[in-house]
Every structure is written in structure tokens, then in C-alpha cells.
PyMOL CGO cylinders between C-alpha atoms (Angstrom):
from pymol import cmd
from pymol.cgo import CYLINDER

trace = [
    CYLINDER, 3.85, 12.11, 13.69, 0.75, 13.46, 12.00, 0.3, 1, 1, 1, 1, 1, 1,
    CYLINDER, 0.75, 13.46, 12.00, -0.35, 16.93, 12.51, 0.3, 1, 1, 1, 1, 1, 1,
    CYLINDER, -0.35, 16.93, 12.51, -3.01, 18.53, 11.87, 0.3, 1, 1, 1, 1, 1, 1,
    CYLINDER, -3.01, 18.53, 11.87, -5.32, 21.40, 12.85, 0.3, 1, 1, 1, 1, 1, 1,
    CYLINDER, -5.32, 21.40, 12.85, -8.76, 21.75, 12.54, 0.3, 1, 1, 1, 1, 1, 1,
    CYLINDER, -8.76, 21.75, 12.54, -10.18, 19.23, 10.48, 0.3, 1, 1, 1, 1, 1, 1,
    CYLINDER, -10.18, 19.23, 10.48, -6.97, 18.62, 8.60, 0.3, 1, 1, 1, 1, 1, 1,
    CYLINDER, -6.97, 18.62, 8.60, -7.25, 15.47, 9.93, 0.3, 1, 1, 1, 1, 1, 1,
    CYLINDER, -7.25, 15.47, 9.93, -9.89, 14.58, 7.70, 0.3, 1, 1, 1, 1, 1, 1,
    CYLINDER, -9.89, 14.58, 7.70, -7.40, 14.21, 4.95, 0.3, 1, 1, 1, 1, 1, 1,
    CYLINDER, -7.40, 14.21, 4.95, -5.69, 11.43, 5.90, 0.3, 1, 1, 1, 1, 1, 1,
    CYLINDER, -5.69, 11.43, 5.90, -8.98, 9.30, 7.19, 0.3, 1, 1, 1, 1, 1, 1,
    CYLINDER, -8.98, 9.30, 7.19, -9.82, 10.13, 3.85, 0.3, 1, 1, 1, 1, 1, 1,
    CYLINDER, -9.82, 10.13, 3.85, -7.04, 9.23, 1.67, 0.3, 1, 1, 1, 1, 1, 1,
    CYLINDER, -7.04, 9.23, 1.67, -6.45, 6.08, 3.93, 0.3, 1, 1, 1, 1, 1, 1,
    CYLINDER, -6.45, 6.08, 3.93, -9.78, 5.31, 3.93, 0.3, 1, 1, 1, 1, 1, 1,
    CYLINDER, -9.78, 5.31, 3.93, -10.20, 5.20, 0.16, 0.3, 1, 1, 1, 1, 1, 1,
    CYLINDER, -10.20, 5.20, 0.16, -7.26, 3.01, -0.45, 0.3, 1, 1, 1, 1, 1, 1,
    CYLINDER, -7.26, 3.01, -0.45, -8.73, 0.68, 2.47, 0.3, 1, 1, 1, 1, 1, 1,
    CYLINDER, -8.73, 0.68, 2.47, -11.59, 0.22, 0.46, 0.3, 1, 1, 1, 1, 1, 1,
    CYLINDER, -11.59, 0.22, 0.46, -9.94, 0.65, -2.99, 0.3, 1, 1, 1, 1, 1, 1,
    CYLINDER, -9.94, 0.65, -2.99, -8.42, -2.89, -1.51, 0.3, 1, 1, 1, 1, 1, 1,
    CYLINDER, -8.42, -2.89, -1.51, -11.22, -4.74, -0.36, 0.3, 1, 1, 1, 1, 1, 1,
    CYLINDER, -11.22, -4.74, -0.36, -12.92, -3.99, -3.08, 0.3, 1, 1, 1, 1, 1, 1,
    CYLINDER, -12.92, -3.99, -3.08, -10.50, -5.26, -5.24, 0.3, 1, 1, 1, 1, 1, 1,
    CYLINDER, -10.50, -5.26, -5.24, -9.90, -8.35, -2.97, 0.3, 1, 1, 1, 1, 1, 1,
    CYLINDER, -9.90, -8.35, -2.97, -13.86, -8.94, -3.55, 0.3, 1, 1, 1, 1, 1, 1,
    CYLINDER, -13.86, -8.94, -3.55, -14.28, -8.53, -7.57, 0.3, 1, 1, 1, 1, 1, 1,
    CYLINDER, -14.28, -8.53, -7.57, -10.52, -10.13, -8.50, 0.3, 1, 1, 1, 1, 1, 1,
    CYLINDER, -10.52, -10.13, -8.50, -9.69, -13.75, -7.23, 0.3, 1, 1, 1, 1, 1, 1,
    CYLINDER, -9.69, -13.75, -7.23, -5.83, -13.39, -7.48, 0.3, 1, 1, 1, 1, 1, 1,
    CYLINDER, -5.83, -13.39, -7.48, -3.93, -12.56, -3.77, 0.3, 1, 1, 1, 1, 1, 1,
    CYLINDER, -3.93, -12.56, -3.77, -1.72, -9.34, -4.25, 0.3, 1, 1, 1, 1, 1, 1,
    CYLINDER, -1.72, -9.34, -4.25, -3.42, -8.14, -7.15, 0.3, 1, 1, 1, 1, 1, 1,
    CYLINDER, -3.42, -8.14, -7.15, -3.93, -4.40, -5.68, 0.3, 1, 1, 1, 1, 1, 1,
    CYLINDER, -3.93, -4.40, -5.68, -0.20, -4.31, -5.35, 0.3, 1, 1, 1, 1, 1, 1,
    CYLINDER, -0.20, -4.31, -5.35, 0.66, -5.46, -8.29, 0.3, 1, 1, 1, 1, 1, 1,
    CYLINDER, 0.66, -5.46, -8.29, -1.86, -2.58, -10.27, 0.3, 1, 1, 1, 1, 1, 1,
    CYLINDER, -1.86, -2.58, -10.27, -0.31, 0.09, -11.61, 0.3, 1, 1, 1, 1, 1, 1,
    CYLINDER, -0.31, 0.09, -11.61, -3.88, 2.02, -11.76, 0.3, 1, 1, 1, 1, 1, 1,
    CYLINDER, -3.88, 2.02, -11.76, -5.51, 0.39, -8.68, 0.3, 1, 1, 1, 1, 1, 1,
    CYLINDER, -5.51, 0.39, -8.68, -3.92, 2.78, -5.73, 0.3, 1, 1, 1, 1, 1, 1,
    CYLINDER, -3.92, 2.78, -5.73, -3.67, 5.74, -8.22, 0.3, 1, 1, 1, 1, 1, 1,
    CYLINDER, -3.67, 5.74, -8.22, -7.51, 5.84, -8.90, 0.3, 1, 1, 1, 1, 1, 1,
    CYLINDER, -7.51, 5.84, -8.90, -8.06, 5.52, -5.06, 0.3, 1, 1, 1, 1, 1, 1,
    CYLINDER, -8.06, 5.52, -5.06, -5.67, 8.64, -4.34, 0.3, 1, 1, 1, 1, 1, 1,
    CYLINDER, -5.67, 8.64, -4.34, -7.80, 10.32, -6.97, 0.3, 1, 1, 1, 1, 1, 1,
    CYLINDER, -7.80, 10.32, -6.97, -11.35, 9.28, -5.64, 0.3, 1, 1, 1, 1, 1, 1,
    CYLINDER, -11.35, 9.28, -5.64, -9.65, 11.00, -2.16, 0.3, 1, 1, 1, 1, 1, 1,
    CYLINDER, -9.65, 11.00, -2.16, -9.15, 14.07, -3.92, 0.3, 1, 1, 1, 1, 1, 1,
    CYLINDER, -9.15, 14.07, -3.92, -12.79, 14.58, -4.92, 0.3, 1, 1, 1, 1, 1, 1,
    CYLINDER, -12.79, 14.58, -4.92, -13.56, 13.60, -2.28, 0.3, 1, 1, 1, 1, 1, 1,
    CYLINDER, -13.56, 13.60, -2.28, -11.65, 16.15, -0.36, 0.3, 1, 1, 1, 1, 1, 1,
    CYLINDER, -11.65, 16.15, -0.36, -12.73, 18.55, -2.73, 0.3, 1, 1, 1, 1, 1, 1,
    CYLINDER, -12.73, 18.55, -2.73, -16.64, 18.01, -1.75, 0.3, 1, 1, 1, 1, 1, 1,
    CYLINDER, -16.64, 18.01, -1.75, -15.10, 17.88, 1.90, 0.3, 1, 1, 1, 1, 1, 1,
    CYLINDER, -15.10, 17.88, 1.90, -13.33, 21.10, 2.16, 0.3, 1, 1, 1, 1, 1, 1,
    CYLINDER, -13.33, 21.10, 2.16, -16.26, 23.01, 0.94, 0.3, 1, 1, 1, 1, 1, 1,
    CYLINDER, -16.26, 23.01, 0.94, -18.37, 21.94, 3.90, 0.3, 1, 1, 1, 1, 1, 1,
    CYLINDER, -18.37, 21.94, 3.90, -15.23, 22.64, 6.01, 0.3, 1, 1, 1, 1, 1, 1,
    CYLINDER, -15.23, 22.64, 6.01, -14.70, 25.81, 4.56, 0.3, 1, 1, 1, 1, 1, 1,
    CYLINDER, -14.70, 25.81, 4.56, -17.38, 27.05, 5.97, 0.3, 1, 1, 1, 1, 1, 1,
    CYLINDER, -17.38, 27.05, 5.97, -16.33, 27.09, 9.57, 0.3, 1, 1, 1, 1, 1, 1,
    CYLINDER, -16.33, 27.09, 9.57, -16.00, 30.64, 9.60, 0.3, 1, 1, 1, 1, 1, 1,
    CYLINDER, -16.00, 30.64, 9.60, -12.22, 32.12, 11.59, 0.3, 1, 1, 1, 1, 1, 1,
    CYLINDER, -12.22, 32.12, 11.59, -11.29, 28.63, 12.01, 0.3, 1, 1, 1, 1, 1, 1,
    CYLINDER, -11.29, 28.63, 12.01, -8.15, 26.89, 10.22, 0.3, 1, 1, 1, 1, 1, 1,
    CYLINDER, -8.15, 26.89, 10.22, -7.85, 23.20, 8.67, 0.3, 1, 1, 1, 1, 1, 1,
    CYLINDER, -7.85, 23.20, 8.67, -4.52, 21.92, 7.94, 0.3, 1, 1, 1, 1, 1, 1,
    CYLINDER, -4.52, 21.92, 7.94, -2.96, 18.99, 7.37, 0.3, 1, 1, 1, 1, 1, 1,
    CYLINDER, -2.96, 18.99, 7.37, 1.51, 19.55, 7.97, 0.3, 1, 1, 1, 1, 1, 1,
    CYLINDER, 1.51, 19.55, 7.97, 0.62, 22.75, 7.93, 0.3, 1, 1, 1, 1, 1, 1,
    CYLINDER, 0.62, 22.75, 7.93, -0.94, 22.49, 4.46, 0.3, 1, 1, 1, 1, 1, 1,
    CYLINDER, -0.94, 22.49, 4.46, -4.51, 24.52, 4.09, 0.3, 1, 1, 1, 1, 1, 1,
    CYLINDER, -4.51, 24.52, 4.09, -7.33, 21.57, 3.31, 0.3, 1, 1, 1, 1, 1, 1,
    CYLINDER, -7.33, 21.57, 3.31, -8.02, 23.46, 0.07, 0.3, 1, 1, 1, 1, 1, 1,
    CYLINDER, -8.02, 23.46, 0.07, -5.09, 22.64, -1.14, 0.3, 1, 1, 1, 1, 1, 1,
    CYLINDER, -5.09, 22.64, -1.14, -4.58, 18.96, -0.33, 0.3, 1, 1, 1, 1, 1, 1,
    CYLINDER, -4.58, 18.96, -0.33, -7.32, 17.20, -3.32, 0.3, 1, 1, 1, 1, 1, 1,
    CYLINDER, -7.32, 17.20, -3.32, -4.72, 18.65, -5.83, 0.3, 1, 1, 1, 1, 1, 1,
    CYLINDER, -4.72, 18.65, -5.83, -1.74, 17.43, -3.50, 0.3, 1, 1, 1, 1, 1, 1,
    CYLINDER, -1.74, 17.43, -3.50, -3.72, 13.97, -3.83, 0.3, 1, 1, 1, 1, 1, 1,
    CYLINDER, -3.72, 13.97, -3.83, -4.12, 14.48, -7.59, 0.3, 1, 1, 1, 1, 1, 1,
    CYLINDER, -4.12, 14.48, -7.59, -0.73, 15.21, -8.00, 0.3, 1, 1, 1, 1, 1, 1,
    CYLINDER, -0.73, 15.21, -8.00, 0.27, 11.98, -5.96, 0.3, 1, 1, 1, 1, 1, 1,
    CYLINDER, 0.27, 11.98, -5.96, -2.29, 9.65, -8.03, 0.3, 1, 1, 1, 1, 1, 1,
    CYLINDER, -2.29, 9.65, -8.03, -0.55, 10.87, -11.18, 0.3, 1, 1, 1, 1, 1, 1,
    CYLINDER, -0.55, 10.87, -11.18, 3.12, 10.31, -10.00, 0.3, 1, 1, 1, 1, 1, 1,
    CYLINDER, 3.12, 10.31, -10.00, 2.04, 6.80, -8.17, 0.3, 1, 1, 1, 1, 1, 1,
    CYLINDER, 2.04, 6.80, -8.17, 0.74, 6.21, -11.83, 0.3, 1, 1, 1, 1, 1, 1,
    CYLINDER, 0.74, 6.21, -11.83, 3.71, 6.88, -14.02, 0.3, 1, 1, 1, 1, 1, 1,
    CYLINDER, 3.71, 6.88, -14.02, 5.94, 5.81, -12.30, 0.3, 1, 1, 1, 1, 1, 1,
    CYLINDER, 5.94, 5.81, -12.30, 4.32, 2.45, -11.88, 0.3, 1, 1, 1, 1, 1, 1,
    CYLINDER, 4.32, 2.45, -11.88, 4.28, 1.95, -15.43, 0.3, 1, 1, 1, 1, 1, 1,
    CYLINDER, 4.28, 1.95, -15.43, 7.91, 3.13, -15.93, 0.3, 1, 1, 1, 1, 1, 1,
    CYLINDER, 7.91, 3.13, -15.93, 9.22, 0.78, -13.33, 0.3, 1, 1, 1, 1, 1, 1,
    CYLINDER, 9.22, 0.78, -13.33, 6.69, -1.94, -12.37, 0.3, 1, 1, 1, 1, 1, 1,
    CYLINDER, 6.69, -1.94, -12.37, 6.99, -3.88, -9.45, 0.3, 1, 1, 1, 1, 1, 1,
    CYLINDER, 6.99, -3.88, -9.45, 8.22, -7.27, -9.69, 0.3, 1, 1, 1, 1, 1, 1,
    CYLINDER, 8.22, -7.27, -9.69, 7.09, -10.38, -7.89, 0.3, 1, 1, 1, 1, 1, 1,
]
cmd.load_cgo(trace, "trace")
């Protein structure tokens, strides 16, 4: 279950979003089926792309004046360095253990 308040919501459509497109992009420029699961740096760079933008985002949404935006009870400021934080874990730890076939 997802919850949000606000426009925490916004986070997930977001980060969702971005690897959505991260893939079809991918599925457009690279002839090879699976390649965006295979990548070590493919879903990484689209968690990070989320994070900016939910950075540019939350500024808009921080100015809703008295109202709060969370996503699991996590302030919408807070969540592009969440994503950050994500993209760089996803990353390593992609190249320490990749995934096999």
C-alpha cells in the first residue's frame, strides 16, 4: 500500500515514470531484448534523472503554503536525495554482483 499525503504522490509517478521511459528508450536506441535489465547504469541513471527531477518538483510544491507532501511519511524535500541514494546503491551493487542470464 502506497501512502502518501499531499502531493507525495508525485514521487512515485515520478520515479516510475522515469524508469518507464528510461526503458523504452532504451528498447528504441539498443536492438538487443533485456538489455535494460541487464545494465548496471541503465536503471541507476533513471533513479537519478527522478531525483532532479523531484528536486525541480518539490520547489513548485513547496510553495503550497500550510499544506504537507509526503510520501511513507517522508517530507517531498527529502525524497530526490532518497532517490540519489537508491541510484548509487542500485549502481554498486550491480557491478559487485551482476546479474546473470
Amino acid at each position: 500500500m502506497i501512502i502518501w499525503s499531499g502531493r507525495g504522490f508525485l514521487v512515485f509517478v515520478v520515479a516510475f515514470g522515469c524508469s518507464f521511459l528510461m526503458e523504452l528508450l532504451t528498447r528504441s536506441v539498443v536492438d538487443r531484448p533485456g538489455y535494460y535489465q541487464e545494465s548496471a547504469w541503465l536503471l541507476p541513471l533513471a533513479l537519478a534523472i527522478a531525483g532532479v527531477v523531484t528536486l525541480v518538483l518539490g520547489r513548485t510544491v513547496a510553495s503550497d503554503n500550510g499544506q504537507r507532501h509526503a510520501l511513507f511519511f517522508v517530507p517531498f524535500r527529502w525524497w530526490p536525495a532518497i532517490l540519489w541514494a537508491i541510484a548509487l546503491v542500485t549502481l554498486v551493487t550491480r557491478i559487485v554482483a551482476p546479474a546473470h542470464p
